[in-house]
C-alpha positions in Angstrom: -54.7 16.4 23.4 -54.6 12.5 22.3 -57.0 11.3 19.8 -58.9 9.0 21.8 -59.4 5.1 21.0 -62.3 4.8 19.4 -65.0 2.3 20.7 -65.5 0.9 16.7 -66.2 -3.0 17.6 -69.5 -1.8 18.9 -70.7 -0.3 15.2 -72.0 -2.8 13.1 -72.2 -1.1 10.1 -68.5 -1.1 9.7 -66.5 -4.9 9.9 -65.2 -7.1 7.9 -68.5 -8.9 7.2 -70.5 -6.3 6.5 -67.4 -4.9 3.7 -68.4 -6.2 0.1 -65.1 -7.2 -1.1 -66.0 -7.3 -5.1 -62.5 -6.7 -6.6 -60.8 -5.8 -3.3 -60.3 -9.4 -2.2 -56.9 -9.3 -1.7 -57.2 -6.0 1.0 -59.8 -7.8 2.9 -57.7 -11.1 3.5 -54.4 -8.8 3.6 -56.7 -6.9 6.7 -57.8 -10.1 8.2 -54.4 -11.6 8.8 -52.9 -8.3 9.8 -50.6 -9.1 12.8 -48.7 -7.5 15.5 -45.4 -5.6 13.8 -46.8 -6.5 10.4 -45.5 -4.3 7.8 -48.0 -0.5 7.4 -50.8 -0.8 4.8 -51.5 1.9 2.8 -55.6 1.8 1.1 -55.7 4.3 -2.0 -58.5 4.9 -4.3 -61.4 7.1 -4.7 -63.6 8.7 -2.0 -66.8 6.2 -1.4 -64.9 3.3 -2.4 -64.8 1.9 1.0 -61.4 2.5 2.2 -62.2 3.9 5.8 -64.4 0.9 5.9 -61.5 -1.8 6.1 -60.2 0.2 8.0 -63.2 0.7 10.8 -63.6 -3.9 10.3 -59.7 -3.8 11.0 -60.0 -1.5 14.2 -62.9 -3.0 15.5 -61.8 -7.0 15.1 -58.6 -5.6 16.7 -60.9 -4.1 19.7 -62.5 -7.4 19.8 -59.3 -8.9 20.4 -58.9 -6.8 23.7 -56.1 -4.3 21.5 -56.5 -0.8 21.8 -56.1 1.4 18.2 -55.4 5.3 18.0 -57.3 6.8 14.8 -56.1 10.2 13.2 -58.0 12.2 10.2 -56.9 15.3 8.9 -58.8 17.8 10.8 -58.5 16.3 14.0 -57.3 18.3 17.1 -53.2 18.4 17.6 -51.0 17.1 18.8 -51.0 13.2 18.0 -49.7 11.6 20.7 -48.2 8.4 20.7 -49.1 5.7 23.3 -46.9 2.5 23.0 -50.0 0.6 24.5 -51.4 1.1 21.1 -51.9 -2.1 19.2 -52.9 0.0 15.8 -52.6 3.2 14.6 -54.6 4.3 11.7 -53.9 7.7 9.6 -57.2 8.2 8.0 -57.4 10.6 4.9 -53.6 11.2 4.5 -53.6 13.0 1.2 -55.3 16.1 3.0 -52.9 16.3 5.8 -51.7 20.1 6.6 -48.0 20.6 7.2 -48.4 20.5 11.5 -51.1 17.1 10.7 -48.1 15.7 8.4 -45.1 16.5 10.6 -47.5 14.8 13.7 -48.3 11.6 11.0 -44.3 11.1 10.7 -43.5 11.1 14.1 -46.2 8.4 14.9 -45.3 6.5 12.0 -41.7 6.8 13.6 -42.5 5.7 16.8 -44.9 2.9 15.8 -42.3 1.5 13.9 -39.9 1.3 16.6 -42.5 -0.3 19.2 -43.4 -2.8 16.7 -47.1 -1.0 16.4 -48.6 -1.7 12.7 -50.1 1.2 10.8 -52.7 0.8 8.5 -53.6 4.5 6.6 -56.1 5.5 3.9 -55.6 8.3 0.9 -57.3 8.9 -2.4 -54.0 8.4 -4.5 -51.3 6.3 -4.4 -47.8 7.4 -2.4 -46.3 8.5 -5.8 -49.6 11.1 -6.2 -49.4 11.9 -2.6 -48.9 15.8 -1.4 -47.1 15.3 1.3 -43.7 15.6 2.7 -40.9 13.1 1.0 -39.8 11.5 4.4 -43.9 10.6 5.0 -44.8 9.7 1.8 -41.9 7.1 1.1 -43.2 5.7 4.7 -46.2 5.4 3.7 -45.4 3.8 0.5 -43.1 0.9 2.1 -45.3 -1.4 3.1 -48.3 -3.4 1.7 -50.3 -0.6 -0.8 -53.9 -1.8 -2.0 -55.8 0.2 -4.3 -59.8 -0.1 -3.5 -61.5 -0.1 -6.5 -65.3 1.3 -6.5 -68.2 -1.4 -6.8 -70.1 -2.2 -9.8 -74.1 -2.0 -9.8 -74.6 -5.9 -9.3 -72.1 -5.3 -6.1 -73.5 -2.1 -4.2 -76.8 -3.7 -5.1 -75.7 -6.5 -2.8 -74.1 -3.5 -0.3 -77.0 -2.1 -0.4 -79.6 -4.8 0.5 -77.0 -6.2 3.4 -77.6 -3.1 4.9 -80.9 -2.8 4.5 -81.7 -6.4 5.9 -79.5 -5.6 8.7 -81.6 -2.6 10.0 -84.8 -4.4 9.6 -86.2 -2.6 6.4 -87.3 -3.5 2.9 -86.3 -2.2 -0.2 -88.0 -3.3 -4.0 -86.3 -3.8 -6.5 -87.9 -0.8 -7.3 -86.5 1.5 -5.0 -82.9 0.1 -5.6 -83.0 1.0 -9.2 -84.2 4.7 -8.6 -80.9 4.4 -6.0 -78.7 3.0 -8.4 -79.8 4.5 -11.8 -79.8 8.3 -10.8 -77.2 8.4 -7.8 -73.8 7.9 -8.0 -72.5 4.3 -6.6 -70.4 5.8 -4.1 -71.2 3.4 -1.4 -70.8 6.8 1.3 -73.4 8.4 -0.5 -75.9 6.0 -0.8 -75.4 5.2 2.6 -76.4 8.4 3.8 -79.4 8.2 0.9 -80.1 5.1 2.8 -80.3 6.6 6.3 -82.0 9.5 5.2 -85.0 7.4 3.4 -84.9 5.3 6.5 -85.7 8.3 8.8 -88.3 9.5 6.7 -89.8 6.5 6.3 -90.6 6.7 10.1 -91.2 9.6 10.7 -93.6 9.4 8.0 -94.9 6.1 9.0 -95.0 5.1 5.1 -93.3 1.5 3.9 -89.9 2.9 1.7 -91.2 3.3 -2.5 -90.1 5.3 -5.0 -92.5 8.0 -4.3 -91.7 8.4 -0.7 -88.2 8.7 -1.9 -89.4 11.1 -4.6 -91.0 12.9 -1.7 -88.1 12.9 0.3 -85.9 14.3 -2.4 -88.0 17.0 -3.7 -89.0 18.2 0.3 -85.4 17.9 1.2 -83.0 18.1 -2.2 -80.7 15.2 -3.2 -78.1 16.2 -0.2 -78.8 16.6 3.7 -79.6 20.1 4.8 
């Protein structure tokens, strides 16, 4: 069965505004300008870093724009199909492709190619490091490569309160150095930190402080149940 389009213009969590560029400038402008039988993008670097965010801001600005994008991760069902209708194709998570998920990646990338259909993919190391089959990796390695680098304190600090102000919530100072100070700054993670203390808050009916989040952490642990 087809991996279905994904309706990603209508989460805001995930665009181009909302992605604090720190060092990855360059991807974010590279993203922006991204064109109709550009060259394929490959985003490398460690999990957390942001990587499937540029790639949710460029799916969802290309929605916007009335295109219509096919997303595959490893995991997802087979077979890929390929639909020349497709104005993107993103490969999310390439490094953990299985051998049927790889062979299925290399006939998109084939076929996308031919139509004129950009691909924009994701993987924790760069094509050189990749575990996959010669003929995909060199593909995937052709085109544009941006490596996402992880953001400092000062930056997820910043990530961290747009968030925040964006779903209506305050956080002290405080709170965000508990956050930042005893968790990693893996921008996934203290994301889901985020929503977690956010529910809790609620369902609590307490304003978020350190002790709630103390609360939180010793009735719950540091990772969802």
């Amino acid at each position: 069965m087809r991996q279905l389009p994904l309706l990603i213009a209508s989460d805001p969590a995930h665009t181009f505004e909302t992605f604090v560029a720190g060092g990855n400038a360059l991807a974010l402008q590279h993203l922006r300008g991204l064109t109709r039988q550009a060259a394929p993008v490959l985003l490398w670097g460690p999990s957390g870093a942001g990587k499937t965010h540029l790639l949710r801001g460029l799916a969802g600005s290309v929605q916007q724009q009335g295109g219509r994008v096919s997303w595959f991760s490893a995991g997802d069902d087979l077979p890929w199909q390929f639909d020349e209708g497709d104005t993107l194709i993103v490969l999310d998570g390439c490094d953990a492709f299985d051998e049927a998920e790889q062979h299925a990646a290399f006939a998109l990338f084939v076929q996308a190619t031919t139509h004129g259909i950009p691909v924009a993919a994701a993987a924790r190391v760069p094509p050189i490091d990749l575990p996959l089959r010669e003929d995909l990796r060199t593909r995937l390695g052709w085109g544009h490569i941006f490596a996402i680098e992880p953001l400092g304190e000062s930056e997820a600090r910043g990530a961290l309160r747009r968030e925040a102000d964006r779903r209506g919530i305050f956080l002290s100072d405080d709170v965000m150095d508990y956050l930042l100070t005893r968790f990693s700054r893996d921008l996934k993670h203290l994301m889901r930190l985020l929503d977690r203390l956010d529910e809790f808050a609620l369902a609590h009916k307490r304003a978020i402080t350190v002790p709630l989040l103390k609360q939180m952490l010793a009735e719950e642990g540091p990772e969802p149940t």
